[in-house]
N, C-alpha and C positions, 0 to 999 in steps of 0.2 A: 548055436554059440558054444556046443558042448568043446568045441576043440580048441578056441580059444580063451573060455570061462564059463565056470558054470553057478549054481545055485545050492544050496544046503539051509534045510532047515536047524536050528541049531534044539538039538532035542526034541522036547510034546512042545514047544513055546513056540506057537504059530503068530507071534509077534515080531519075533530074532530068526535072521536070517544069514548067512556065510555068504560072500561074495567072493568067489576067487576067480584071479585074471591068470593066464601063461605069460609070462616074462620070456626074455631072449635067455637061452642057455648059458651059464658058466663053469668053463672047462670041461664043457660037455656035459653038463647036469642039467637036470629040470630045474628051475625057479619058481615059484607063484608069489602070488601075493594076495593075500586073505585080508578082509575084514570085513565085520559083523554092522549090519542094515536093520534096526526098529522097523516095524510097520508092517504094508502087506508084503505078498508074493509079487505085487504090481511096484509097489517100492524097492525092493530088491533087483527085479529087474529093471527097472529104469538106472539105480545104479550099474550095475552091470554092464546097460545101452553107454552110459557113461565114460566109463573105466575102457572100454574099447576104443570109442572117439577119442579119448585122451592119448591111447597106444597110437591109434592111426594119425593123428595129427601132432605126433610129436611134443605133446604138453605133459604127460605121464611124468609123476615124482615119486617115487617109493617113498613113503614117509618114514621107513624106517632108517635112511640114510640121508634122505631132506633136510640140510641147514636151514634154521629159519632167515639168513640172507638169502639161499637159494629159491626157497619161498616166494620171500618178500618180493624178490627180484620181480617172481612170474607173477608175484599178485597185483604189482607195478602195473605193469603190462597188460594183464587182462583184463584187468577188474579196476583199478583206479582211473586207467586211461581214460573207459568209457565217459568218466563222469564227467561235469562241467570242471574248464580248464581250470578256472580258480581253485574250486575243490581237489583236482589231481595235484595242483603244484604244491597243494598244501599236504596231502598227503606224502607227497614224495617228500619234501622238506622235514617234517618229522620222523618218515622212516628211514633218510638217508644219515642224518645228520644225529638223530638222536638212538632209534633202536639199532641200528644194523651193530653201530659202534661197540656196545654196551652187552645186546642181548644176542649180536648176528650167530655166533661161536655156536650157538645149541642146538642139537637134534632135534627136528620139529616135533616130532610125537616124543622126546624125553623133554619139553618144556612142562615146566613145574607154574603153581600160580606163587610158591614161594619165588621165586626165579622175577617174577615180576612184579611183586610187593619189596623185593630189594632194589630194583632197577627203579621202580615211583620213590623208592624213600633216599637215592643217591640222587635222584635229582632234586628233591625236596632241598637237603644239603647243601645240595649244589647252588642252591640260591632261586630257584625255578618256582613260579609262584604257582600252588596249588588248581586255578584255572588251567594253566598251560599242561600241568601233569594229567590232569583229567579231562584234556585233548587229546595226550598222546597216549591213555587208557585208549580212548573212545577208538584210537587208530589201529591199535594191538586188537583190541575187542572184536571190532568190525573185521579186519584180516582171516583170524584162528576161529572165526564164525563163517567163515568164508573155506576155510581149510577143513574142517568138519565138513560141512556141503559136499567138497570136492571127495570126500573119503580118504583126505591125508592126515584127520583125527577122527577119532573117536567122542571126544569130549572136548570143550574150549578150555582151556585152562583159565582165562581169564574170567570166566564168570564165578571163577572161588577168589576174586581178587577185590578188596574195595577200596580204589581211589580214595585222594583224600578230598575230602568235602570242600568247596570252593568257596572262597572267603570275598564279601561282597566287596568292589571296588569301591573306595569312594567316591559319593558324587557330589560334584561342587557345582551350584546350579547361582543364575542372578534372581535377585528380586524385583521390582519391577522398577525403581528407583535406579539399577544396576544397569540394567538392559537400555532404558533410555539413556543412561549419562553416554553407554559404549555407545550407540548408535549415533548420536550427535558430534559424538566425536569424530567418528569412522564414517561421514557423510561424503570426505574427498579422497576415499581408497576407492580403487580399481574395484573392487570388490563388493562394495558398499551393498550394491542389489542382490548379490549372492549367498552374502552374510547377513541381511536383514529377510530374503524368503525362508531360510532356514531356522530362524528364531519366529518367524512367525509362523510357519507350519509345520515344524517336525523334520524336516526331509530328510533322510537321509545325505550325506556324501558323496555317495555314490551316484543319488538319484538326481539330487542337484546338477551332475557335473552330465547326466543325461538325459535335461530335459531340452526340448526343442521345442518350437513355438509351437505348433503346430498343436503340443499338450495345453497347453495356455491358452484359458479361454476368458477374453478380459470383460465380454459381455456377459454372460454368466457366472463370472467370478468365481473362476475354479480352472484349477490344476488336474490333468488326468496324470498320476506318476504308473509309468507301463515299463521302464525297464531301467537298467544300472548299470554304469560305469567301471571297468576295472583294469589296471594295468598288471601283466603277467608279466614272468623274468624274461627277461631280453627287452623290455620297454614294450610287446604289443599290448593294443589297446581291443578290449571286448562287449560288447553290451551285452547284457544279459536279463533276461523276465524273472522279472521275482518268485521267491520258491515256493512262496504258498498264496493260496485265492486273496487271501489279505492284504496283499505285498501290491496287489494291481488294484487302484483304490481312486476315490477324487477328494480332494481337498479344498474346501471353501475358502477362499479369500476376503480380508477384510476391505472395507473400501480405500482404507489407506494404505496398501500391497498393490491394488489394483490401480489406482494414483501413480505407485513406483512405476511398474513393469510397464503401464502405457508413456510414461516417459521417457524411459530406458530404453524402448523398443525403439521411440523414437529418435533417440540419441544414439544407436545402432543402425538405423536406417540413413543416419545424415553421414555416418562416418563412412559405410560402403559406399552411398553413391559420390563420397570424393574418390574412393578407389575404383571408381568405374564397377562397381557391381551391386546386385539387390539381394533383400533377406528372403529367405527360401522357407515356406514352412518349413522345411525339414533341418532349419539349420538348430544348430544348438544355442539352445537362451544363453550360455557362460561360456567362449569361448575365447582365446585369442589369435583373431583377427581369420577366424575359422578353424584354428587347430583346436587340438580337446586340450582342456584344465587337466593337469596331473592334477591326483589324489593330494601330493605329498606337497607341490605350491601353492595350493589351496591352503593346509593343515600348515607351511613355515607363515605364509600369509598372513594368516588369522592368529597365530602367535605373536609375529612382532606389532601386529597394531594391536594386541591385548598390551604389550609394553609400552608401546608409545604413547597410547591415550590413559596408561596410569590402571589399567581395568583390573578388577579383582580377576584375577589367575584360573582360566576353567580351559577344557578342553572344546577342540569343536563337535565333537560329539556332546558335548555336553549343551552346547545352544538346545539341542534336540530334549535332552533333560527338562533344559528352561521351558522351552516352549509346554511341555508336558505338565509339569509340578507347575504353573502360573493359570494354567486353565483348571485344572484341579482344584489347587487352591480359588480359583472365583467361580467356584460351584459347577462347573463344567461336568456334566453324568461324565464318569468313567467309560464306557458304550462308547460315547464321543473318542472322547481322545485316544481309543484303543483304536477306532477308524481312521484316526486322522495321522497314527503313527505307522498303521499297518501293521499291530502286532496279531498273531494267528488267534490269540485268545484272550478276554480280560483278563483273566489270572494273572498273564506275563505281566498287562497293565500295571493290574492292583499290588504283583508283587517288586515291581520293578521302583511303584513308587511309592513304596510302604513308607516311607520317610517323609511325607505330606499327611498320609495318614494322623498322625499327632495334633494337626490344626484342623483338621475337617472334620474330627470327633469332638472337637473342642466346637465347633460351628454348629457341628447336629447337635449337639448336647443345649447349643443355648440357642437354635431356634425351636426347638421341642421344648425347653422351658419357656421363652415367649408363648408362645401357642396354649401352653397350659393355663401359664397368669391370664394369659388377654380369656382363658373361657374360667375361670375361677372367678377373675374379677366381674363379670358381667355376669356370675351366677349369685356373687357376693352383690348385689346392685339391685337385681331384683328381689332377694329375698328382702335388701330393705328397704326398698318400695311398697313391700306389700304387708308390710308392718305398720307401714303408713296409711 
């Protein structure tokens, strides 16, 4: 490799290594391009193995003349692609729209982290609520982490940078006087079956709009939820397995869920075979007339029958809420409801619904003072028994 890169130790620090590539000539001169490699002789050259593949297959960026659009562009490309398609459009979406605009102008290696605690605090201004900022950190972070890797930094700039701390959304959740009045109401919507599994188990949105019978199992009374629904720009539609071991889980059904869904199926089965066709395991439990539920007519859905039947004001994510904070609050182990939401860990659980917390401490406090009197008074009983 001596002729097209070689290796250098950088003084006695047999830690620190030189990496230098040959560049194509300008105006007849030699060019290189140098930079310094932590670690062993074997890290060093595997950069090196790098920096040549990058020459050979035309992805090589000098960092010292690298726009961070020009960047962005290839990180597009290489690195966001691969991921699942929801996650790329998402990232494309805030690198197009938000940094390229703002921050595209800078020399990748002169990006400063002041440079991007001014860019976090103009959108802050801008009216951009502190979650969304510290998405489009996590997108900056993840890149210029990704740009070190490649040896077109030295250091991330962004890890001297801190977001602003995300300020909890409100959650407006029913109580269980609320959730019955809504569901008696909403018994003649399209919907009815859809918006009443979701308040009794958690489901996701997503997972709702992808479950198919075949998940549904009404002699066992349980739901297997294995994958999710998502519509990407241009209207395709994708399924997708959940991201972590949690996310593929089963959900107990009550006996009056299991009451619904065998009638529903039924009521599904009489309307195909007027259309001349039958129900497929494999078909989808919410669909119409077999096409998929958009995300977004589900969510105007479930808002105008919150108007119409008078219902206190929550989102549809938020049934998921209810269903959460209503088994909690009637002594439900946390362990439970963490299964049954599929979140990766109870922390998320217990901190997600620290706002139940206030009555449950309120509940241990005064079944651990029952418990105390009932063995006080029965010790207060026998000592006067025995005075007797």
């Amino acid at each position: 490799m001596r002729g097209r890169g070689h290796i250098s130790q950088r003084g006695k620090d047999k830690s620190r290594w030189t990496v230098v590539i040959e560049l194509e000539k300008v105006n007849g001169k030699r060019t290189q391009q140098s930079l310094t490699v932590r670690g062993t002789i074997g890290d060093a050259k595997k950069k090196l193995s790098e920096l040549l593949h990058q020459q050979d297959t035309g992805t090589f960026m000098r960092p010292t003349k690298t726009t961070l659009t020009e960047f962005l562009d290839r990180w597009l490309k290489d690195y966001a692609s691969n991921l699942s398609p929801r996650t790329s459009e998402g990232y494309e979406h805030i690198v197009i729209r938000y940094v390229i605009p703002k921050l595209g102008h800078h020399i990748l290696a002169q990006l400063k982290p002041e440079h991007l605690q001014q860019f976090y605090t103009a959108e802050l201004n801008a009216g951009l609520s502190a979650q969304t900022v510290r998405h489009h950190h996590m997108v900056i972070h993840k890149s210029l982490g990704n740009a070190v890797e490649w040896g077109l930094l030295s250091r991330n700039p962004a890890d001297a940078v801190r977001p602003p701390k995300a300020q909890r959304t409100e959650m407006r959740v029913w109580n269980e006087q609320e959730l019955r009045t809504f569901l008696e109401a909403a018994q003649d919507s399209q919907y009815y079956q859809l918006f009443s599994l979701n308040l009794f188990t958690g489901m996701r949105r997503s997972e709702l709009l992808a479950l198919k019978w075949s998940d549904v199992d009404l002699i066992y009374a349980q739901i297997s939820v294995s994958r999710s629904l998502h519509v990407l720009k241009g209207g395709n539609v994708i399924f997708r397995s959940p991201k972590t071991a949690a996310g593929r889980r089963t959900i107990a059904l009550s006996p009056s869920v299991v009451l619904m869904l065998a009638e529903y199926r039924e009521d599904r089965e009489h309307e195909t075979r007027l259309l001349g066709q039958i129900i497929s395991e494999d078909d989808l439990v919410f669909s119409n007339l077999g096409k998929n539920l958009l995300p977004n007519t589900v969510t105007h859905a479930w808002q105008k029958l919150i108007k119409r039947t008078g219902s206190k004001a929550i989102r549809f994510h938020d049934a998921r809420h209810t269903h959460a904070s209503l088994m909690l609050k009637a002594g439900i182990h946390p362990k439970v409801v963490q299964e049954r939401l599929g979140h990766s860990s109870i922390a998320i659980t217990l901190d997600t619904y620290s706002h139940v917390a206030p009555g449950l401490q309120m509940a241990a406090a005064q079944r651990f003072d029952d418990l105390v009197q009932v063995k006080h008074n029965e010790k207060a009983t026998e000592n006067s028994v025995s005075k007797w």
